[in-house]
KEKE-3310 file (N, C-alpha, C; in steps of 0.2 Angstrom, whole numbers, plus 5000, padded with zeros to 4 digits):
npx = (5004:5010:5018:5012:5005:5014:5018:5009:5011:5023:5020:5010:5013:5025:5017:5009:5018:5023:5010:5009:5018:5016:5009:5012:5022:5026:5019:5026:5031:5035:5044:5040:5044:5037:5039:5030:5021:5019:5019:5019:5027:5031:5044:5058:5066:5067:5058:5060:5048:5040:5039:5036:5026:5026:5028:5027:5040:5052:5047:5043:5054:5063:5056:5061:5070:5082:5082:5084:5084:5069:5063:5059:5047:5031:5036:5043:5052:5063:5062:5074:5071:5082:5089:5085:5085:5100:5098:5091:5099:5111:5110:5111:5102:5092:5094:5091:5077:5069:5057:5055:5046:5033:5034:5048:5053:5050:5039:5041:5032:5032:5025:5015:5010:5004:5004:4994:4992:4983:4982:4997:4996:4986:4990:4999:4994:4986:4995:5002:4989:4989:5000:5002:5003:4990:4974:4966:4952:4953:4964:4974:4980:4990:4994:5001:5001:5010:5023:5022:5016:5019:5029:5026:5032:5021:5010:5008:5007:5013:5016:5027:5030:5041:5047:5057:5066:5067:5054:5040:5029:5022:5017:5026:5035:5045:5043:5046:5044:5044:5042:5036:5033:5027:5034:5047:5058:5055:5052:5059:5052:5053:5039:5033:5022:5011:5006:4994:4988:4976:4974:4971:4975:4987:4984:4990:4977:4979:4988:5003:5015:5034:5042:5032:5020:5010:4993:4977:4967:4975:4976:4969:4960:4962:4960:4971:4982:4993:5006:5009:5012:5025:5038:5038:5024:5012:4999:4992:4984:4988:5002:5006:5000:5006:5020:5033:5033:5048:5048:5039:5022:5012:4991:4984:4997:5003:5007:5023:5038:5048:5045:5042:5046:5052:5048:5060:5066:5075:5087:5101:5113:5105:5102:5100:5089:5098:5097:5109:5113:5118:5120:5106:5106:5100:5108:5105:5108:5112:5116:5124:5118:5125:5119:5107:5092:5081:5067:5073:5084:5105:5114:5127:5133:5138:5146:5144:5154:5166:5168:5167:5164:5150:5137:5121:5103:5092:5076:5055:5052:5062:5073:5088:5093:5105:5118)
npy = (4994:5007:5009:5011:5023:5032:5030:5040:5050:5053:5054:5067:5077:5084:5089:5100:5109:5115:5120:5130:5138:5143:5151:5160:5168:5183:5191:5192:5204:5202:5213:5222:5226:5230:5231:5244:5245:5257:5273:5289:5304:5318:5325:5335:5323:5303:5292:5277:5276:5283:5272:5261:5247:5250:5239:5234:5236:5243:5252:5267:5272:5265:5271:5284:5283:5288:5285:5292:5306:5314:5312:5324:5337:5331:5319:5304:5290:5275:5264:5251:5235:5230:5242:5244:5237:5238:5249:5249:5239:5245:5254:5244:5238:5224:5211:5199:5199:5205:5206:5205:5211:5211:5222:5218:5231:5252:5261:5279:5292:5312:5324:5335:5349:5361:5378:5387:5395:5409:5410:5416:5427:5432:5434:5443:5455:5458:5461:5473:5481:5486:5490:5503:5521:5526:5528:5512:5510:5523:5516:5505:5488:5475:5461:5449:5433:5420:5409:5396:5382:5381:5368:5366:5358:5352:5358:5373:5387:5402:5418:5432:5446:5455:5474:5484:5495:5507:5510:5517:5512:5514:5514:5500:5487:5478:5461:5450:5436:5425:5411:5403:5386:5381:5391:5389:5394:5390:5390:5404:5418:5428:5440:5450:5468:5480:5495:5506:5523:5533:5552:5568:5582:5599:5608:5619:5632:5639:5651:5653:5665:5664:5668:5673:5677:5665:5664:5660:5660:5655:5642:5623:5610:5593:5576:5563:5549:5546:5539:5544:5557:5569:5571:5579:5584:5595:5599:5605:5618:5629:5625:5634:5646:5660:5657:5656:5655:5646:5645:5646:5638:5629:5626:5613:5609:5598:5607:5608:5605:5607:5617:5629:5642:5648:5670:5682:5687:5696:5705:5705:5717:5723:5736:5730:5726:5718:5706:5704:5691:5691:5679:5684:5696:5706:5714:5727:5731:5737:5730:5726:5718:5703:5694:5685:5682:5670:5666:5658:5654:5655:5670:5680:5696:5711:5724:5738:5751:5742:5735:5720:5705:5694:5681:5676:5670:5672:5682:5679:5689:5701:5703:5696:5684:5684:5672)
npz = (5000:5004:4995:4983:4985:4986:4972:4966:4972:4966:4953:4954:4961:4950:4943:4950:4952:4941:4936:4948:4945:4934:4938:4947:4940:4934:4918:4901:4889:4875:4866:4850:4834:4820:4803:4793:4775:4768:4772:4782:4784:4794:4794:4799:4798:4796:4807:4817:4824:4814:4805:4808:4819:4833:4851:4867:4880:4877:4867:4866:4867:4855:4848:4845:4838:4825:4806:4793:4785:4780:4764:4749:4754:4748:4740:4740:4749:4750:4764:4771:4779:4783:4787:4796:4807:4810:4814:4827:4832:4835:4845:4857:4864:4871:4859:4857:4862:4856:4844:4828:4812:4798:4785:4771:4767:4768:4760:4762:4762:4762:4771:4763:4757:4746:4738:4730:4716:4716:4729:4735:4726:4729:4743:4742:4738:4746:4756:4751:4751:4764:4769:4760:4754:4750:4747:4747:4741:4730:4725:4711:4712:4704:4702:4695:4692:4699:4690:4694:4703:4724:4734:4751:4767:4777:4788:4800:4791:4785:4778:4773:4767:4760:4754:4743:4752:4746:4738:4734:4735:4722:4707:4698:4704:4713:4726:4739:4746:4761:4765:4778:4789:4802:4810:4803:4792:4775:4760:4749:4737:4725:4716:4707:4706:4703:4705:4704:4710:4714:4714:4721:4712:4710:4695:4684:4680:4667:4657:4666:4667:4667:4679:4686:4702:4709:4709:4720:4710:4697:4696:4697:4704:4702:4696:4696:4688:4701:4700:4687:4686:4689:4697:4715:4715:4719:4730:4738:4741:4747:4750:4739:4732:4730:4727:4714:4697:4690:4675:4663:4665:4656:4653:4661:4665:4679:4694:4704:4713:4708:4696:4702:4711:4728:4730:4726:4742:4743:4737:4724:4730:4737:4748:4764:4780:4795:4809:4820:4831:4848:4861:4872:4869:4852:4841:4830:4812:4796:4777:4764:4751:4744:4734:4726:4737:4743:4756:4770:4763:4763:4762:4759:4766:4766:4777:4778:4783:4787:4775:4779:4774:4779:4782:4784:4788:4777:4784:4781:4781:4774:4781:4788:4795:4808:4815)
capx = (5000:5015:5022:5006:5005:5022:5020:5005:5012:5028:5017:5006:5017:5029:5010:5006:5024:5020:5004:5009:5025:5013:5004:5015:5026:5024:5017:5031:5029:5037:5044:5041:5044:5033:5037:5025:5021:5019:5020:5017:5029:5030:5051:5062:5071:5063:5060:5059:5041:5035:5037:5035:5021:5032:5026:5034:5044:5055:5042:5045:5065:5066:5052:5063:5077:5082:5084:5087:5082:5063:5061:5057:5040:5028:5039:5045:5061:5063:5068:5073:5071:5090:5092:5079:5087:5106:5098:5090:5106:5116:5106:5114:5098:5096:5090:5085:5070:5065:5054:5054:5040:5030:5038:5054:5055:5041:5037:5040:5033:5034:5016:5016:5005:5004:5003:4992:4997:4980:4984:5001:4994:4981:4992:5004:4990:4984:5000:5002:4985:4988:5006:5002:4999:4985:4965:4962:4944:4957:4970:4974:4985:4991:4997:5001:5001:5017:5023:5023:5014:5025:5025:5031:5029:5014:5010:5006:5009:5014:5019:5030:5034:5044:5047:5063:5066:5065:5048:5037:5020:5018:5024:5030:5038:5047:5044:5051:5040:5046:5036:5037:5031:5028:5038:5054:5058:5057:5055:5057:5051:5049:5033:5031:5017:5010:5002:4992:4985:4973:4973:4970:4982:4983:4987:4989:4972:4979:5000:5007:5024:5041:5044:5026:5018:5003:4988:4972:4965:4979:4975:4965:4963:4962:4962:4977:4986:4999:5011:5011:5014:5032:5042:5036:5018:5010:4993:4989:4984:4992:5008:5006:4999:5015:5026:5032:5034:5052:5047:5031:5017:5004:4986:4984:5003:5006:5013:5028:5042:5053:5043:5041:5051:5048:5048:5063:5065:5082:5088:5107:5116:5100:5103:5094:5090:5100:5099:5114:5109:5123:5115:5098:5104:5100:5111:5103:5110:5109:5123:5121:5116:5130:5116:5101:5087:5073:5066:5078:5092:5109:5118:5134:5132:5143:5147:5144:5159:5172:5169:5167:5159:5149:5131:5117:5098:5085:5068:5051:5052:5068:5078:5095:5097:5115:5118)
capy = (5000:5011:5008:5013:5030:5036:5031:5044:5057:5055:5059:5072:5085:5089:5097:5105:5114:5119:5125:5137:5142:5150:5155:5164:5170:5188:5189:5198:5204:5204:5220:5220:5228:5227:5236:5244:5243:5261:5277:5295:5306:5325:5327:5332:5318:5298:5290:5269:5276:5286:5267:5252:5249:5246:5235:5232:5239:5251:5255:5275:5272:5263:5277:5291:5283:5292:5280:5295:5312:5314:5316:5332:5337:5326:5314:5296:5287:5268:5262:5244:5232:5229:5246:5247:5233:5241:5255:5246:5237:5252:5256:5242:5232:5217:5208:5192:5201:5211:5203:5212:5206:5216:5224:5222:5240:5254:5270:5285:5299:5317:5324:5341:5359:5366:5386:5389:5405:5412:5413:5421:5432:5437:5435:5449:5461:5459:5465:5479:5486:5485:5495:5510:5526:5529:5525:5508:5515:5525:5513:5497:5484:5472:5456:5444:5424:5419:5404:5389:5381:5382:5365:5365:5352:5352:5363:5381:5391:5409:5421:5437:5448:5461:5478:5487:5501:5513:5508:5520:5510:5516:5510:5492:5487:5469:5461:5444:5433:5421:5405:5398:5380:5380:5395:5390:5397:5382:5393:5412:5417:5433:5441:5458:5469:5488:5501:5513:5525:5541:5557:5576:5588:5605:5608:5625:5632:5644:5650:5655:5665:5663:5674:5677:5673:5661:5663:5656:5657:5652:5632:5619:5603:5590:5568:5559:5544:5550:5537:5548:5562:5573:5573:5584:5586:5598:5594:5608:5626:5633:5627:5635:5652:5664:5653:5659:5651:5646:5644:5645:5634:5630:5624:5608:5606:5601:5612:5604:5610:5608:5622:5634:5642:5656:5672:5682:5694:5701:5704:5708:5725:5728:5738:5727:5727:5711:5706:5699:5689:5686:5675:5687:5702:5706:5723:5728:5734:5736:5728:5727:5709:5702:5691:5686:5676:5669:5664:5651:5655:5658:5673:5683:5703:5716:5729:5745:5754:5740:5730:5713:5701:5689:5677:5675:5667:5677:5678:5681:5697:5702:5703:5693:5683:5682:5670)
capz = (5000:5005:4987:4977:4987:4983:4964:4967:4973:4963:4947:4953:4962:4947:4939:4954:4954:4933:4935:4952:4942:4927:4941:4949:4935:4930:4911:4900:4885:4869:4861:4844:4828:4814:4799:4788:4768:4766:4780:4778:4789:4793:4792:4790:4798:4797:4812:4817:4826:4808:4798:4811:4826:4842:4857:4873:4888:4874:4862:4867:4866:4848:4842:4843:4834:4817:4801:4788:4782:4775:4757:4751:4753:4744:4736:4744:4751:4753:4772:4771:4786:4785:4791:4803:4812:4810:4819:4834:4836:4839:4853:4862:4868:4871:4851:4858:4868:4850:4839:4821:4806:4791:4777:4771:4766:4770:4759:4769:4760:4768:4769:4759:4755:4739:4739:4724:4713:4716:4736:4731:4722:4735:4749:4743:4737:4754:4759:4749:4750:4773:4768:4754:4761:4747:4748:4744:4736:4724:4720:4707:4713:4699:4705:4689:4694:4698:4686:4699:4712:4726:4736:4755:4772:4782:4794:4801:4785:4785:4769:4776:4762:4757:4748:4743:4756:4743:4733:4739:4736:4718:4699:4696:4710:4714:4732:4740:4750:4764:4767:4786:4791:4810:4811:4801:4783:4771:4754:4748:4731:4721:4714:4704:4706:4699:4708:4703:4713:4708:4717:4717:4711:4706:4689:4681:4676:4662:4655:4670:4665:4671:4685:4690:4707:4709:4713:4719:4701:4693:4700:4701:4708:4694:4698:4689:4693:4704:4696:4681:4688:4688:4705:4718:4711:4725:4731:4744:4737:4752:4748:4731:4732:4732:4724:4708:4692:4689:4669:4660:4664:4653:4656:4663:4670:4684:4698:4707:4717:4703:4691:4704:4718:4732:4727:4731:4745:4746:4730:4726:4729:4739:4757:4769:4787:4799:4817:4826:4839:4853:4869:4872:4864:4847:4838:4825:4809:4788:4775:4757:4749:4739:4730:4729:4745:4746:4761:4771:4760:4768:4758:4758:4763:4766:4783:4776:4784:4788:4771:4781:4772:4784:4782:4788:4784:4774:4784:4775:4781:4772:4786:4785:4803:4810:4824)
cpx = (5004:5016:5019:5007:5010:5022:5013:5007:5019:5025:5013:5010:5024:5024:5009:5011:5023:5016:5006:5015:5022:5009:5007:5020:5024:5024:5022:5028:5033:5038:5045:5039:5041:5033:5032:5027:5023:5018:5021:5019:5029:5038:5053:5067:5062:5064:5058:5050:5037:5032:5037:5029:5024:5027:5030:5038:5048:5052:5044:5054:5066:5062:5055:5070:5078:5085:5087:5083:5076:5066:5058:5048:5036:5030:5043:5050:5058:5065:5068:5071:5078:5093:5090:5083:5095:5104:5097:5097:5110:5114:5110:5110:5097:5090:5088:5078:5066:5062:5052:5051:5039:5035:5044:5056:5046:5043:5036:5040:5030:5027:5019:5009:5008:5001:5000:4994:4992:4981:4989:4999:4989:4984:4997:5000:4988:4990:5002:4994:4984:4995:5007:5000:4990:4976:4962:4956:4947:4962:4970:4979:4985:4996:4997:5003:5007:5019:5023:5019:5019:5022:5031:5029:5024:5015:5006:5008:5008:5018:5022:5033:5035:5043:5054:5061:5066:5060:5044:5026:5018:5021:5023:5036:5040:5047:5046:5047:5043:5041:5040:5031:5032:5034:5046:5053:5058:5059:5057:5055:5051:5043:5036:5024:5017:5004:5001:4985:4983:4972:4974:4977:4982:4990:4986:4983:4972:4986:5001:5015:5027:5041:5037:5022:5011:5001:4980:4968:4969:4978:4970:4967:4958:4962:4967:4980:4993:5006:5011:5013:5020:5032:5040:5031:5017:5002:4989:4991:4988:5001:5011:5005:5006:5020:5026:5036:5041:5053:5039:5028:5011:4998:4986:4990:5001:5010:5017:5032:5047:5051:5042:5045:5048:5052:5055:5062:5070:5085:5098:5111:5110:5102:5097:5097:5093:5101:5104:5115:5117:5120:5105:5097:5104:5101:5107:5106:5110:5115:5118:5123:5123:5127:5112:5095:5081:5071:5069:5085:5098:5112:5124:5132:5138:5142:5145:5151:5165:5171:5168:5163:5156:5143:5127:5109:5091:5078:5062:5050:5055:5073:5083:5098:5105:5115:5123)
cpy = (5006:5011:5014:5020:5033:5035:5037:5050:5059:5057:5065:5079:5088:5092:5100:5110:5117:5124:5132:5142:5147:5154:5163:5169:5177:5187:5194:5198:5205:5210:5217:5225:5227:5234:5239:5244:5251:5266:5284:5300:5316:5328:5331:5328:5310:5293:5282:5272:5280:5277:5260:5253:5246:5243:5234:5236:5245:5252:5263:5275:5271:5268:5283:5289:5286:5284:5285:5301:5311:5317:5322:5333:5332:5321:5308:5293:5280:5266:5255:5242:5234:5235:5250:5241:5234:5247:5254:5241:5241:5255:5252:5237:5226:5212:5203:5193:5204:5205:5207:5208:5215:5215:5222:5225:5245:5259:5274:5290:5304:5321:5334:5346:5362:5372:5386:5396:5408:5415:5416:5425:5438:5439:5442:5455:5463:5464:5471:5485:5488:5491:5503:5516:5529:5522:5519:5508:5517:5520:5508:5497:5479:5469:5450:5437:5422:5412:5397:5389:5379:5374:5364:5361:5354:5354:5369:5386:5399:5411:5427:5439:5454:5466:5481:5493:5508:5512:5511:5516:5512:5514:5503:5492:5477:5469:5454:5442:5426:5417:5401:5394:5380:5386:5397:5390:5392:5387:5402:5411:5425:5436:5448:5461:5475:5491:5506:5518:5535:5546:5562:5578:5592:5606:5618:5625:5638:5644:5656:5657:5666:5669:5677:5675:5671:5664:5658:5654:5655:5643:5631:5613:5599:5581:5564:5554:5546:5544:5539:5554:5563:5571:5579:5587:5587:5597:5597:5616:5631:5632:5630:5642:5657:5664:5657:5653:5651:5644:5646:5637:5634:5624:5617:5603:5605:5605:5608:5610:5610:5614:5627:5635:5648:5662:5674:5690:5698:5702:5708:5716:5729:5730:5733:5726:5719:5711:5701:5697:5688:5686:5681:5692:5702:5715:5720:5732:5734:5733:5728:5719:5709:5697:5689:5682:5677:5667:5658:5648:5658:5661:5678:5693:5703:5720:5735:5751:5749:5736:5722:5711:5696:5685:5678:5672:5672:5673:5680:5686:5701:5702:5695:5692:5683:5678:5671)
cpz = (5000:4997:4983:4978:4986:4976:4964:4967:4968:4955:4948:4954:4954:4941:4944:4954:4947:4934:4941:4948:4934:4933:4944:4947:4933:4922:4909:4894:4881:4867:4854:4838:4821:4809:4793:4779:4768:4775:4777:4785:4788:4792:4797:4791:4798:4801:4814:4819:4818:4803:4799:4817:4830:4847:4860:4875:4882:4867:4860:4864:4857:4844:4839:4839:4827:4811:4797:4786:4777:4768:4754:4752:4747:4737:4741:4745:4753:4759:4770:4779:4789:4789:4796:4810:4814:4818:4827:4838:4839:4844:4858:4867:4866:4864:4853:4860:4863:4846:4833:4814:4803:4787:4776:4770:4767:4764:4760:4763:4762:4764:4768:4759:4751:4740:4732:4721:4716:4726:4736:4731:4727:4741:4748:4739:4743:4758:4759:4748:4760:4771:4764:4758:4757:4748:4742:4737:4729:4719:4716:4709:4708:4701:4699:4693:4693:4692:4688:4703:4717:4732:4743:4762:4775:4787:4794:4796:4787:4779:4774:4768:4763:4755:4748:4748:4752:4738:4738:4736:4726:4711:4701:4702:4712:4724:4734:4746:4754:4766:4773:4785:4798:4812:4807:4794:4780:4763:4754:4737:4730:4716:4711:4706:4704:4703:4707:4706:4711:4715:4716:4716:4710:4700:4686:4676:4670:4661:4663:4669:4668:4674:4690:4696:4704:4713:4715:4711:4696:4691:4700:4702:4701:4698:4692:4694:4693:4700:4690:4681:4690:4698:4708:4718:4719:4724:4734:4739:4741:4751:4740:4731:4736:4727:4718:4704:4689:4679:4669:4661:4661:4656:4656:4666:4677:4690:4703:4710:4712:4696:4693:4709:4722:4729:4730:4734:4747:4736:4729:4723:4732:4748:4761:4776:4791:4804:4818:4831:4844:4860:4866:4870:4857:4845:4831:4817:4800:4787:4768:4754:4744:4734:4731:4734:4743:4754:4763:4766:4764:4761:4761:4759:4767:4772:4778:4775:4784:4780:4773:4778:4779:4781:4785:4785:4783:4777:4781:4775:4778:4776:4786:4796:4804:4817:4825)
residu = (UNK:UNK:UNK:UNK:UNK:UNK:UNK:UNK:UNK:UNK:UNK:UNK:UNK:UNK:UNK:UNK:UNK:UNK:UNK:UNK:UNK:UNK:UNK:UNK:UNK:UNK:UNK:UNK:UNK:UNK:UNK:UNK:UNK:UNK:UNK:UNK:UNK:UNK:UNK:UNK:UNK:UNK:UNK:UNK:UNK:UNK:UNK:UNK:UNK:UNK:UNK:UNK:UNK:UNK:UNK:UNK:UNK:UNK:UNK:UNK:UNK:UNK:UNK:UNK:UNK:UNK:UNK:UNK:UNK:UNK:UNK:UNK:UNK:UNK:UNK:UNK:UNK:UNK:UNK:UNK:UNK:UNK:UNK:UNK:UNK:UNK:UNK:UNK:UNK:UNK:UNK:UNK:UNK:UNK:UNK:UNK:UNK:UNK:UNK:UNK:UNK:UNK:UNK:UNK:UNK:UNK:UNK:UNK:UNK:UNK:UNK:UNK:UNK:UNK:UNK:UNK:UNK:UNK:UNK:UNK:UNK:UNK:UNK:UNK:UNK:UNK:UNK:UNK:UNK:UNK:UNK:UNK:UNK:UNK:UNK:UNK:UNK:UNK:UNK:UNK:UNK:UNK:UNK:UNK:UNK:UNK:UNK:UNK:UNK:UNK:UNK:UNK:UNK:UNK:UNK:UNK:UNK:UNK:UNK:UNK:UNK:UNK:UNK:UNK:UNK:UNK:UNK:UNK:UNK:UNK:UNK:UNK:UNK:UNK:UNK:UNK:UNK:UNK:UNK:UNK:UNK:UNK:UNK:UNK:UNK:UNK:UNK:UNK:UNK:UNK:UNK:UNK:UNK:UNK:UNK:UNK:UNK:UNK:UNK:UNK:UNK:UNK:UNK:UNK:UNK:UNK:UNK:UNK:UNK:UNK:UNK:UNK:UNK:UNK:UNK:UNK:UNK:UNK:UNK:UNK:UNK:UNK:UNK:UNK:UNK:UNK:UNK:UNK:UNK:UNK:UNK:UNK:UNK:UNK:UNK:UNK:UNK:UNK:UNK:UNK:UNK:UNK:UNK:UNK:UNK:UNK:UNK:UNK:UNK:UNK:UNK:UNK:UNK:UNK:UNK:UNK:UNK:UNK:UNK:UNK:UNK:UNK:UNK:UNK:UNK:UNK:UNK:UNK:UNK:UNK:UNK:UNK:UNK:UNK:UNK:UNK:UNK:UNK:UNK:UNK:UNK:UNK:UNK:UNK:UNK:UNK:UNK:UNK:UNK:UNK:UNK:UNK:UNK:UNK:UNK:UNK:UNK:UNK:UNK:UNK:UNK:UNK:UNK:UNK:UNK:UNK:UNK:UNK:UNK:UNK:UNK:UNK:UNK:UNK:UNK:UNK:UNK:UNK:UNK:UNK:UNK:UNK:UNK)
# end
């Protein structure tokens, strides 16, 4: 009887030590790499997590490993296996514990945004109609379709453009447009554009002859595109009435600062009267012009008795300041 019960027990217990030993056992899990067929990354590098699905304990760790530099915006790079598994070696962990399936190469290609010309086109009208000093209502902007559609990665898009520091808003004009993705510059490009804007002027309303002061009725105010208009074209009747006509103007010229000057009010070999300021006091005295001022001209007179020549600035009064 003895016997029987020992061959009993000697089969039963090495299952009962099995089953407690799964029982017991923490469940581990496999890490595992599984590469895909195709995969669609944002760049501009390609990562094991953009073109395998990881499992297990270093999932986060093998994710951020780098395989190779994305492809440019919407076009494609091959990864093989071969050098998905190069790369996880180099890490140093432990390969028996990795389990690596799917593909043997993926297609990583880098997810892209095409800038249509027609957004271009609007985005730098935009720009120039926020920048001009003239009245919308009045002006033409003319923005011709660039030649390309511009294609750059996915993302937060921003346009930043340009103008040359001496393009005053008006004519034919080139400006340079920087295109950010999440904040960093990926392209630039240049655009052209034409500004034409209309506004009053005053134009001579009859022949105004050389040497003769303007007046109110000499002028009007007339609408032209100021990109047609001569340098200096004046705008304001106030700055106009006095002035005299440094040639002949005929009717529907232009008045500028280049066809008229102030009149003058010292004239040369004329006696005129000069304050010599020093600190708070001002002597008073005459000298004889050596040529001829206008208002805010500095000219050359003469002493009377010692012959000194000195300067000083014609004011609209005729008086000849001297500091």
């Amino acid at each position: 009887m003895m016997k029987t019960i020992s061959r009993i027990r000697m089969g039963v217990l090495p299952g009962v030590v099995l089953m407690a030993g799964l029982i017991l056992a923490p469940t581990v899990q496999a890490d595992r790499v599984v590469l895909m067929d195709e995969a669609y990354v944002k760049g501009p590098k390609v990562t094991i997590g953009d073109v395998a699905q990881l499992e297990g304990e270093f999932a986060k760790t093998l994710a951020h490993i780098e395989l190779s530099s994305a492809a440019i915006p919407g076009s494609s790079k091959s990864i093989n296996a071969s050098l998905v598994l190069a790369r996880v070696r180099s890490t140093g962990l432990d390969m028996d514990g990795i389990e690596f399936g799917g593909a043997s190469h993926t297609r990583a290609t880098t997810l892209s945004e095409e800038i249509g010309k027609n957004h271009l086109a609007t985005s730098l009208r935009e720009f120039i109609v926020a920048r001009m000093p003239w009245d919308a209502l009045n002006t033409e902007v003319d923005v011709p379709l660039p030649n390309q559609i511009i294609t750059v990665p996915e993302g937060d898009l921003d346009i930043q453009w340009y103008a040359s520091p001496q393009y005053q808003f008006l004519g034919p004009g080139t400006f340079t447009g920087k295109i950010l993705v999440d904040g960093e510059e990926k392209r630039t490009l240049t655009m052209r554009a034409h500004v034409t804007a209309y506004g009053e002027v005053l134009v001579a309303r009859g022949d105004i002859a050389r040497g003769r002061p303007i007046s109110a009725n000499d002028i009007e105010v007339q609408q032209h595109a100021l990109n047609n208009m001569p340098t200096g074209v004046l705008t304001e009747a106030v700055d106009v009435i006095g002035l005299v006509a440094k040639k002949t103007i005929f009717p529907g010229q232009a008045i500028t600062t280049r066809n008229t000057q102030q009149r003058l009010v010292v004239s040369r070999n004329q006696l005129i009267p000069i304050e010599v300021r020093v600190g708070n006091l001002i002597v008073k005295d005459r000298a004889k012009a050596m040529m001829d001022g206008r208002t805010g001209d500095t000219i050359m007179v003469q002493n009377q008795n010692s012959k000194a020549q000195f300067q000083g600035i014609v004011r609209k009064d005729g008086v000849l300041v001297v500091q």
